[in-house]
N, C-alpha and C positions, 0 to 999 in steps of 0.2 A: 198976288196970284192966289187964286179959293184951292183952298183944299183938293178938290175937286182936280183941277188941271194938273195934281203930281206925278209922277208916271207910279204907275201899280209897279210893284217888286214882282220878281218872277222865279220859277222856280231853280232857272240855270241861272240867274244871278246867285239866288245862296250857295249853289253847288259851289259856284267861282270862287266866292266867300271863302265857303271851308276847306276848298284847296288850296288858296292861299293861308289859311292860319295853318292846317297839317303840315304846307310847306316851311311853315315861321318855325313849327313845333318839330318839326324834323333840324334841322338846320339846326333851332337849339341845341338838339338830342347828344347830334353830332359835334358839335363844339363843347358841351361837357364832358361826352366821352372823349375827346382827342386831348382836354385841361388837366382830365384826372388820371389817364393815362402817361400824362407828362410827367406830373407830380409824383405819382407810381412809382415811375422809373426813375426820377430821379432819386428817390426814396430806397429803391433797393440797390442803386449804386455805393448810396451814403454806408447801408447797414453792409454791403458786398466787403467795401474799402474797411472799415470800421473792423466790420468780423476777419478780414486776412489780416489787419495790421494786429491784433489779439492775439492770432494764431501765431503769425511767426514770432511774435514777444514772449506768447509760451514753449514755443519750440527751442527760443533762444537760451528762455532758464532752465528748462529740461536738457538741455548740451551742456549747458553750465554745471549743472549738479549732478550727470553722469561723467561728467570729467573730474569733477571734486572726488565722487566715490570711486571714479576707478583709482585717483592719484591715492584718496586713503587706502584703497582693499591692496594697492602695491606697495604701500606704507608698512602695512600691518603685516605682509607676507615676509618681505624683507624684516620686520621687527623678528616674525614666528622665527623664521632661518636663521636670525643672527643672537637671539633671543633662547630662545625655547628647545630647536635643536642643537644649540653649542654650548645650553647648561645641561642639555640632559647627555650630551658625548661627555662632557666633563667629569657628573655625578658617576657616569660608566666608569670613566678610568679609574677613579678617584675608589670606588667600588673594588675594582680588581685589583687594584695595588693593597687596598685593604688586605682582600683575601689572601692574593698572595703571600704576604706576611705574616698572617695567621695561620696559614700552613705551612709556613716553614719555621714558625715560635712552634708549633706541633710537633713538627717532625725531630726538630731540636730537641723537645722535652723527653721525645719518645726512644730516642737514639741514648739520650745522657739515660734515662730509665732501665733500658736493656741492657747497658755496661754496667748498672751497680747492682744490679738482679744476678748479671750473670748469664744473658739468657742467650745472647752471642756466642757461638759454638768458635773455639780458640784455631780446630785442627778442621778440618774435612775429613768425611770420613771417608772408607774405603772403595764403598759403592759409587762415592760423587767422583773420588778418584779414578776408578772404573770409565767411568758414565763418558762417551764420545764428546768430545768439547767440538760446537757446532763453529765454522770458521767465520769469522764476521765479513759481512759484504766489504769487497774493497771499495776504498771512499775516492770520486770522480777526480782526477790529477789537475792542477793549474792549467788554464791552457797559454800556449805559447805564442807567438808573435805570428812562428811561421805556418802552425798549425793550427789557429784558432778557429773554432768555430762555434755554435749551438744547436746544429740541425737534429746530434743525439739528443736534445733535451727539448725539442721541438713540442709536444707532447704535453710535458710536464709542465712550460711556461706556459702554454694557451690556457691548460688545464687550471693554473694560478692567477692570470688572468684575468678571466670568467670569474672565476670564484671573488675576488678582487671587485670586478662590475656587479655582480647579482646577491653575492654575498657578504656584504660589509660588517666585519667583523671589530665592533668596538669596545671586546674584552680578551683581545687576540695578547698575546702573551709578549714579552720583548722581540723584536726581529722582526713581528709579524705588523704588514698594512691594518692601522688601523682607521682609515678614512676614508670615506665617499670615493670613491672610481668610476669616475666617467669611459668613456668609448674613446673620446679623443684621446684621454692619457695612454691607454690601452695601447695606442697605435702606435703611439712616440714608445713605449715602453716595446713592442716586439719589433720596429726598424733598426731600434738599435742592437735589439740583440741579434737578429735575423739576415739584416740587411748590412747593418755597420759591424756585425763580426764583433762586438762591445767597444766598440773604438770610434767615435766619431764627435761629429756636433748634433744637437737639437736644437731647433728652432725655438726662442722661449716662448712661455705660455702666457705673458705678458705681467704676471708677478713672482714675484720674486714664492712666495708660499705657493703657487700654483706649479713651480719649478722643482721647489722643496720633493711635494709631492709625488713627481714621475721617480726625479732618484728614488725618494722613499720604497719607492716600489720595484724599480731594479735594484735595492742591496734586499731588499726581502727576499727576491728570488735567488739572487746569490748566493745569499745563507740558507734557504733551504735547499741548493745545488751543493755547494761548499763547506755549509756550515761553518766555524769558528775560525776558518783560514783566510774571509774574507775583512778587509780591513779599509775603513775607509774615511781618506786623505783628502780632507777643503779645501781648498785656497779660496779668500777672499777677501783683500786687501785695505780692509775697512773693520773696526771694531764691530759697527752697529750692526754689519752684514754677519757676519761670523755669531754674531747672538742671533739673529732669526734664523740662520742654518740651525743652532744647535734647539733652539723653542721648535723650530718647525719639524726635527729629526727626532724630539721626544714626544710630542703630538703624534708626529704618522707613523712608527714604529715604538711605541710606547716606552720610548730608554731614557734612564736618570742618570745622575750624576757620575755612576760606576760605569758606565760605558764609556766615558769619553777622557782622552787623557795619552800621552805618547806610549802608552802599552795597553793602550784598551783597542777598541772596536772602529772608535769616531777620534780620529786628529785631526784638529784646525788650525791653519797655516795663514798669514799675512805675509810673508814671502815666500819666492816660489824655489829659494836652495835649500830651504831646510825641509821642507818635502821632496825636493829629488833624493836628497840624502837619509831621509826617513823609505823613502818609496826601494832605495836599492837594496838597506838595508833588509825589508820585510821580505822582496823577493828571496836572498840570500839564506832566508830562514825557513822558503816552501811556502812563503804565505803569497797573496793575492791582496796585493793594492791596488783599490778602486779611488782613481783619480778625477773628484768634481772640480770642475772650473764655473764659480759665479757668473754670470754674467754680464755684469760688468767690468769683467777683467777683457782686455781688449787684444793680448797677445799670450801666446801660447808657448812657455819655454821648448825647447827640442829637450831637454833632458825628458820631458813627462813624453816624450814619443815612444820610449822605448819602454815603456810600461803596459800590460798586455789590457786594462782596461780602464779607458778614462770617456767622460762625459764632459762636453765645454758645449755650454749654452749661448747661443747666438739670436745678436736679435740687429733692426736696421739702426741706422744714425738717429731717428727721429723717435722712436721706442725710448732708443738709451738716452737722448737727453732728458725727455719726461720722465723715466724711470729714475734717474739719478735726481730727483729731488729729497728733502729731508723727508727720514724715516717718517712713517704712520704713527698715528697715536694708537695707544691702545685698544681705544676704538674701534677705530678703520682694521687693526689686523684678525678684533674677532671676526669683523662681519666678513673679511676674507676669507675666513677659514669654513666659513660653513656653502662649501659646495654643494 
């Protein structure tokens, strides 16, 4: 076939041409964008999964070592309370017992000095003989079984109280609270004066030095109501008990060894006749025997009913068996003590 007979190209054939390769070129276009778009996405799935599994591993160790530093910072508070403020109550007393001693070797030297001087006048003289003798206030009577009450001293107890919750006084003299007083004690401390007439049960406070404590603070008020006519009579049927009464009754009312004793202030009883017979005897003499029952004593003689003030602490069956196990080390009763 010559040259000649070809068919000549035309100008809608190249058009045809280039619509078909723009369509090749399109089509391409579109399948690389739909490949790399795949890949895209898969791609920010991988880093999506990748970055949240990071996240919650750090969220994990960050809950891990805010629970580490909360358990230390409750570590170290507990340490400061049983530590730091029940050496520095300690150095307190240990302080005041100083001084007081030191003022009464003073007063001793100063008394023997006046007697060899001379300087103590032997007679009174005319004018002091003269002079009106001012009558001393009468001192508040015992109260009675049938008459008992506190509503006259209403006043004075809230007043002791308060002072007690907002003013802790831990160079307060013998007699006087010297420990931390919460709002709850507070409560137990004016039901019974208020509500049980001095004569009833308390629920306990769930230890035994938490118990210490409330008495502690009704014979204070006692004695500042009654001063030296109150007298006050344990029962606690157990050695070990009868030593934390007397540890916990020289901690919270700052009293040694001369208070306590069958003619002192504090008598401790492991049976319950020789305080009915101690308790008749004091009344017999105008005094005011304040009768505590431990708590783990489970019955209450009738002889101590007829006693115009007793405290018997009560608690349920499931309390008392866990509470009846062996004493605390010396440990566990400091970190008790720092309410």
């Amino acid at each position: 076939m010559n040259p000649e007979e070809l068919p000549t190209p035309t100008p809608d054939l190249y058009l045809d041409q280039l619509r078909q390769e723009i369509a090749d070129l399109e089509q391409r276009k579109q399948q690389m964008i739909a490949n790399q778009t795949s890949e895209l996405g898969l791609a920010m799935e991988r880093f999506i999964k990748e970055s949240l599994k990071y996240l919650e591993q750090r969220k994990h160790d960050l809950e891990t070592e805010i629970s580490l530093l909360q358990r230390r910072k409750e570590r170290l508070e507990q340490e400061m309370r049983s530590t730091y403020a029940g050496a520095s109550q300690e150095v307190a007393i240990k302080v005041q017992g100083f001084k007081d001693y030191l003022i009464g070797s003073l007063q001793d030297i100063v008394t023997i000095a006046e007697q060899q001087l001379e300087l103590i006048p032997t007679k009174a003289t005319a004018v002091e003989s003269v002079a009106p003798t001012a009558t001393p206030p009468a001192e508040p009577t015992p109260p009675k079984l049938t008459e008992q009450t506190f509503a006259e001293f209403r006043d004075r107890i809230e007043q002791l109280l308060e002072r007690y919750r907002t003013l802790p006084d831990y160079y307060a003299p013998p007699w006087k609270l010297r420990r931390t007083f919460e709002l709850t004690h507070s409560e137990r401390v004016a039901n019974w004066f208020f509500n049980q007439a001095g004569r009833g049960a308390l629920r306990s406070m769930g230890t035994r030095l938490q118990n210490i404590l409330v008495a502690s603070a009704i014979v204070s008020i006692l004695r500042a109501i009654y001063g030296e006519k109150v007298r006050v009579l344990i029962l606690a049927t157990a050695p070990e008990r009868l030593g934390e009464w007397r540890r916990g009754f020289q901690d919270c009312l700052g009293l040694s060894r001369e208070h306590f004793g069958p003619e002192k202030g504090v008598v401790l009883f492991e049976d319950p006749e020789p305080l009915a017979i101690k308790g008749d005897r004091l009344v017999k003499e105008g005094l005011m025997p304040l009768v505590i029952l431990d708590e783990m004593e489970e019955y209450i003689a009738v002889d101590f009913l007829r006693f115009p003030l007793l405290i018997a602490y009560g608690q349920d069956s499931d309390t008392r068996k866990s509470y009846s196990n062996p004493k605390p080390d010396r440990d566990d009763r400091d970190r008790e003590w720092n309410w």
